[in-house]
C-alpha positions as CSV (number, residue, x, y, z in Angstrom):
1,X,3.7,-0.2,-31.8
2,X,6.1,-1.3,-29.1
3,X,5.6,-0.8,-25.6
4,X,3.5,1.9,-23.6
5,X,6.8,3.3,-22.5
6,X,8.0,3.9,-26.5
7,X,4.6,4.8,-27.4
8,X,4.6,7.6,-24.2
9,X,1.1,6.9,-23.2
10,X,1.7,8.6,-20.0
11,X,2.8,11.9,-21.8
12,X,-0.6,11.9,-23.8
13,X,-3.0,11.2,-21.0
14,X,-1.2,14.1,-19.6
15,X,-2.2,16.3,-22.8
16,X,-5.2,14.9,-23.0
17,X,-6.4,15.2,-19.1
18,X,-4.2,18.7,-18.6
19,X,-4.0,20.7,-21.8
20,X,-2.3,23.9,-22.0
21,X,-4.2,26.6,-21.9
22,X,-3.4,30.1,-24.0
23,X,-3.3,33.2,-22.2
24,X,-3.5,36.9,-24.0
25,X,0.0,38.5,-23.6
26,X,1.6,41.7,-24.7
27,X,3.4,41.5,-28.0
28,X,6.7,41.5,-26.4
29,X,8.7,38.4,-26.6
30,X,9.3,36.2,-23.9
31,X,12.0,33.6,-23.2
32,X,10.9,30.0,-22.5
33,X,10.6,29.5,-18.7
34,X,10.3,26.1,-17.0
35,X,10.0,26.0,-12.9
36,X,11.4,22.7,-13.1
37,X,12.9,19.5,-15.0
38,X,13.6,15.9,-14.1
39,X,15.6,14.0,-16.2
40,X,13.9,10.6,-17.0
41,X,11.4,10.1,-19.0
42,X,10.1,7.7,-16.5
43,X,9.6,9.7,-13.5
44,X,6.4,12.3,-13.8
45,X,6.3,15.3,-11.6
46,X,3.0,15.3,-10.5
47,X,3.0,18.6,-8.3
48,X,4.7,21.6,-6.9
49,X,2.8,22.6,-3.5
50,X,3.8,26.1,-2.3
51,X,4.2,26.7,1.1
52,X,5.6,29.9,3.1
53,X,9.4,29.9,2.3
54,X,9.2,26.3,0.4
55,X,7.7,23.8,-2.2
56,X,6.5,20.6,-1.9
57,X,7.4,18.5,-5.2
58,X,5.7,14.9,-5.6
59,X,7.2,12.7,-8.3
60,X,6.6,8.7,-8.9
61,X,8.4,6.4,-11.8
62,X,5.9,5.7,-14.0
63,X,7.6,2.9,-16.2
64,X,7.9,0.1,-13.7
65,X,11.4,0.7,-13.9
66,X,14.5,0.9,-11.3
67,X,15.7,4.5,-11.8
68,X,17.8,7.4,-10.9
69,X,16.9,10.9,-12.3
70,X,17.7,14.2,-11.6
71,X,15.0,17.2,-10.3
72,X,16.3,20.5,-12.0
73,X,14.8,23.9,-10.4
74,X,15.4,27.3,-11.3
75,X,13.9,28.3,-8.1
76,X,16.5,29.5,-5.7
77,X,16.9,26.0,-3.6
78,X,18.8,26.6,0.0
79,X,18.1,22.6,1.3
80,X,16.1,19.6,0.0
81,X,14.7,16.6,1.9
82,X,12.8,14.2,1.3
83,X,9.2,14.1,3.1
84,X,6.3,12.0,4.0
85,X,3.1,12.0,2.3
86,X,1.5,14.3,4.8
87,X,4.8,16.9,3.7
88,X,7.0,16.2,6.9
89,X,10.4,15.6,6.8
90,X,11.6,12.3,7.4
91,X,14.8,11.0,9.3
92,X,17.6,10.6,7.3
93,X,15.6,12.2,4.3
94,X,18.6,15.3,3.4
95,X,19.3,15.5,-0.2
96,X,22.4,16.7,-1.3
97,X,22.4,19.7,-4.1
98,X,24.5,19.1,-7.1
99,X,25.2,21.6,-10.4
100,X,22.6,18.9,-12.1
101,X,20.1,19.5,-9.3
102,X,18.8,16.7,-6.4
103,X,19.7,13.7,-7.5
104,X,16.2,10.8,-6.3
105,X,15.9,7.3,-6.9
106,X,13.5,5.6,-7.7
107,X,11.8,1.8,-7.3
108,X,9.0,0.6,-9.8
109,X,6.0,2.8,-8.9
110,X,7.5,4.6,-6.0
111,X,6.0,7.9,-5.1
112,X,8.6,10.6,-3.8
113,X,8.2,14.0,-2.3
114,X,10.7,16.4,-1.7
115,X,10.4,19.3,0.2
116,X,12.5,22.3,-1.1
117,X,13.8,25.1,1.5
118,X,14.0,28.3,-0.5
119,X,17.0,31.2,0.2
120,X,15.5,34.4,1.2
């Protein structure tokens, strides 16, 4: 019932496409770990690229929807930019880094990708 958005189609093709796969661990407990968060359930992080002393992260609204969300990494972020498609930066592109992480915005269907400068 309701719309695609309510019913979080995307989320499930996700599941369905990409499941999680189980991997033998020792019995010790371990704490849950996540690389990184964005804040809207309308923006899908589609991939993390490493590269030497960086990551390139490509994200797109999924909802047809005008919004702002927030990229969260526990990753230890020195500069952010935004990038082209082929992962260069582009003019104008610096992102500022906030407590809440780098704040993007996003179009209906825009694709983003950030590039991420690691500390050292």
């Amino acid at each position: 019932a309701g719309s695609f958005q309510d019913a979080g189609v995307i989320q499930h093709a996700y599941n369905l496409n990409f499941p999680l796969h189980a991997v033998p661990a020792s019995s010790a407990e371990c704490l849950a770990w996540s690389a990184f968060s964005v804040s809207s359930p309308a923006v899908v992080l589609e991939t993390a690229e490493d590269r030497p002393e960086a990551v390139v992260v490509r994200l797109y609204e999924a909802h047809g929807s005008t919004v702002v969300a927030w990229l969260q990494t526990s990753l230890p972020v020195e500069e952010a930019m935004l990038c082209d498609l082929l992962e260069r930066p582009v003019a104008r592109g610096c992102l500022p880094l906030a407590q809440r992480g780098v704040r993007l915005s996003f179009t209906p269907f825009r694709v983003l990708s950030v590039l991420l400068v690691l500390r050292r």
